[in-house]
C-alpha positions in Angstrom: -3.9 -7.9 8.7 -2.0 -8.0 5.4 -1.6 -5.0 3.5 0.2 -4.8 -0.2 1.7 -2.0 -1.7 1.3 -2.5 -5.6 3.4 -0.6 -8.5 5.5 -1.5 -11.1 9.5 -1.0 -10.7 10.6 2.4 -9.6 7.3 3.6 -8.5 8.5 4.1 -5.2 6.8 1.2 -3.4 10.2 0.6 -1.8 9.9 4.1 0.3 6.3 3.9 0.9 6.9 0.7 3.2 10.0 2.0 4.8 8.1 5.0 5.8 5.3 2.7 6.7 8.0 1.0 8.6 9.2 3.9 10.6 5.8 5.3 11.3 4.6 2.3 12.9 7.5 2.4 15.9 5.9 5.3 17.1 2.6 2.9 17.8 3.8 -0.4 18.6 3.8 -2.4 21.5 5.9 -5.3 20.1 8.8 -6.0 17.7 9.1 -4.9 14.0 10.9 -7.1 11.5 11.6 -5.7 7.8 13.0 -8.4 5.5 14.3 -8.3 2.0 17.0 -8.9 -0.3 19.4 -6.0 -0.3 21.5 -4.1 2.2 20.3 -0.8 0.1 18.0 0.4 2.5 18.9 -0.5 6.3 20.2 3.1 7.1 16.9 4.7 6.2 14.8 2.2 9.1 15.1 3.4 12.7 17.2 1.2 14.8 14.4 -0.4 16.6 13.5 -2.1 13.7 15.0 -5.2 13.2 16.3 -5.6 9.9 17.0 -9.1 7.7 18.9 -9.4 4.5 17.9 -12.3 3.3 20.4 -12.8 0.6 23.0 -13.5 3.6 21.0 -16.5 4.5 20.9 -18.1 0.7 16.9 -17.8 0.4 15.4 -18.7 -2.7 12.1 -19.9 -3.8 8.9 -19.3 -2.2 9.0 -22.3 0.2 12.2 -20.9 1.4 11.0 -17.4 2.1 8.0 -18.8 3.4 10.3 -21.4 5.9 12.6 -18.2 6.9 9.6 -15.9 7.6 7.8 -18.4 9.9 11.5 -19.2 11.7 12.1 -14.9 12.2 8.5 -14.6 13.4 8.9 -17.7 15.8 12.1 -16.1 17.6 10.1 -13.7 19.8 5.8 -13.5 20.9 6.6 -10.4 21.2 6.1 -9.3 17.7 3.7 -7.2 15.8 4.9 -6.5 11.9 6.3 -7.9 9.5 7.5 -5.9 6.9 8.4 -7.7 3.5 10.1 -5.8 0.3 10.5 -7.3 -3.0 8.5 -10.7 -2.4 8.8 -11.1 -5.8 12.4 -10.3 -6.4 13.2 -12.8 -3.5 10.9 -15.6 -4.3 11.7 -15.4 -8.5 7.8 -15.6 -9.3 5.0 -13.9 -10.3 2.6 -12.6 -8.0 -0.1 -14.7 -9.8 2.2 -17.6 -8.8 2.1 -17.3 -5.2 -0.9 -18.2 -3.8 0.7 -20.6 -1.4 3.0 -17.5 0.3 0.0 -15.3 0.4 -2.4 -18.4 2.4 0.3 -18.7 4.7 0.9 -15.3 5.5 -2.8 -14.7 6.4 -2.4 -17.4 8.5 0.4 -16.1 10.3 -1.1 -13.0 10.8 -4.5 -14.5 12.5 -2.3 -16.7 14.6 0.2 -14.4 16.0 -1.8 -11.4 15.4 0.8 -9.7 13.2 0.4 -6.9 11.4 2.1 -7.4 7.2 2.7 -5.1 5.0 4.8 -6.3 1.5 5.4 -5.1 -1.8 4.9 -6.6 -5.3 5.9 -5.3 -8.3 3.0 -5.6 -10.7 0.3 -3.3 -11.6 -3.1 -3.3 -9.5 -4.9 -4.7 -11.9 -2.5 -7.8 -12.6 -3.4 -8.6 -9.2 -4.8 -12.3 -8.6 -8.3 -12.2 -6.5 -6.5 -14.0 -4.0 -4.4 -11.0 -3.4 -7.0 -8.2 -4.5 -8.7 -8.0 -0.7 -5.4 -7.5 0.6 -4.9 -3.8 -1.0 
């Protein structure tokens, strides 16, 4: 399952999946990874949510990110979300650019059952169809 939270910048898309973050540890059986690209926001997850700057690990481009996601995932079967904030910030493209991320985290998410929620900063209907069904 792949969920996206749409709006443009400061629309609060950033607190809507951190709450969405800390509501799901009251549910889940398995791990909960949140990823992005600042150190802004760790304090406001619950500790048992693992959290990943990416920007310590030099990520950049969407074959990267899609590389470093895969690698995080594949460190425990134990997990069950994924939650990813600012794909476009971290990848440097447009949401109508990334079809490749978004095939290969459906993928993901049928093969390891995951549950992914993410964020994109764009308006609903800038949406590609390839991202539409996931909203």
């Amino acid at each position: 399952m792949i969920k996206i939270i749409v709006g443009s910048k400061g629309s609060g898309k950033t607190k809507k999946i951190i709450d969405a973050a800390n509501e799901a540890v009251d549910t889940a059986k398995g791990h909960l990874i949140f990823i992005t690209d600042t150190k802004r926001y760790m304090y406001d997850l619950k500790r048992q949510i693992r959290f990943i700057d990416v920007s310590d690990y030099s990520i950049a481009g969407e074959d990267a990110l899609c590389g470093f996601i895969k690698g995080a995932v594949a460190g425990s079967y134990d997990n069950e979300y994924v939650f990813l904030d600012g794909i476009t910030r971290i990848t440097g493209k447009a949401v109508k650019d990334m079809a490749q991320i978004f095939y290969m985290l459906e993928r993901l998410s049928q093969l390891r059952s995951l549950k992914i929620y993410l964020t994109c900063s764009c308006a609903e209907e800038e949406l590609p169809d390839f991202a539409k069904k996931y909203l």
